[in-house]
N, C-alpha and C positions, 0 to 999 in steps of 0.2 A: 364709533362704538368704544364703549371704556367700562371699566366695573367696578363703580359705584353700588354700592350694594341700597337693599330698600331697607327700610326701619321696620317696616311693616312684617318681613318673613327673619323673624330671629334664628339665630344659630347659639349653639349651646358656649358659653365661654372656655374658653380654652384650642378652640378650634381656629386656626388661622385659613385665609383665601390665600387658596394659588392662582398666581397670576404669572408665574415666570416666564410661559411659553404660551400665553394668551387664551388658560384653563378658564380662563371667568372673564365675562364680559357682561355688559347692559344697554340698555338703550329705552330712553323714556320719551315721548314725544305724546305731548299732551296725554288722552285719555288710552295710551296705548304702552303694555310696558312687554318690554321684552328682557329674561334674564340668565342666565346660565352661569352659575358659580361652584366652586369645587373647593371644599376647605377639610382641611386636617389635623386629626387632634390624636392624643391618646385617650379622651374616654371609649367606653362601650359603645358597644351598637345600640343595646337596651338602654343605654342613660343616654343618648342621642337622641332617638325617638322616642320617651318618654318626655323629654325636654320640649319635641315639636307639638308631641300630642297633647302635653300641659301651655305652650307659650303660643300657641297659633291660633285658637281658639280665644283668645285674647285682645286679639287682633279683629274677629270677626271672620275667619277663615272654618269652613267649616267638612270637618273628616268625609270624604266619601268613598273614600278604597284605601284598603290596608294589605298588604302581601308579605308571606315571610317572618309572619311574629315569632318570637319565640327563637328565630336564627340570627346566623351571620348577615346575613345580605336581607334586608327592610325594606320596602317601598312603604310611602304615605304619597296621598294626594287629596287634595284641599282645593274648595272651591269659595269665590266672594264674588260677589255681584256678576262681572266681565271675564273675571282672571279666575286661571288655574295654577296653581302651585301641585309639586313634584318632590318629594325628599328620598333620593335612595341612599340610603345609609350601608356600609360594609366595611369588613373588615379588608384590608388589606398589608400584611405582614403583622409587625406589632402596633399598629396604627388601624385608627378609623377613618374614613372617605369618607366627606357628605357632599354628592352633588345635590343640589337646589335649584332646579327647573322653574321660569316664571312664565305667564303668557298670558295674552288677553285671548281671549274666545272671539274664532271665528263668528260673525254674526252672518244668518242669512240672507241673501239677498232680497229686499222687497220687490215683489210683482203688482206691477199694477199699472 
């Protein structure tokens, strides 16, 4: 497991990944992605999530829950085809956190 990030879920510029203490990792294996990254920046929480809310739908990800507009601490989540994506956004001191959640969706098992 390593954290290479995806192209596909952007982050707004200026926000750097932490990885010091093994904060972000990934893992892609074929049609299955697995992802968990933590980056930090100084802009806003609202120029953060306006950022996801305009660059993710881009991509073909599309809004299905939003928590917290309007404050410090954000949730977005986005769905495409298999995968869910995860944006919680917050302040922390004079800085912003954005962890970025990826995953493919459990599928259920066929009976038959």
């Amino acid at each position: 497991v390593s954290a290479p990030q995806f192209q596909d879920v952007p982050v707004p510029a200026g926000f750097r990944i932490i990885d010091l203490h093994h904060e972000s990792h990934s893992l892609s294996l074929d049609k299955y992605r697995f992802g968990a990254y933590r980056y930090l920046g100084s802009g806003t929480v609202d120029s953060a999530v306006s950022y996801a809310l305009a660059r993710l739908p881009q991509h073909a990800w599309q809004l299905i829950e939003r928590d917290g507009q309007g404050t410090d601490a954000q949730r977005l989540v986005f769905e495409r085809e298999d995968y869910r994506v995860e944006y919680r956004v917050r302040r922390q001191e004079s800085r912003t956190l954005i962890d970025v959640d990826i995953r493919t969706h459990a599928r259920p098992i066929a009976k038959g």
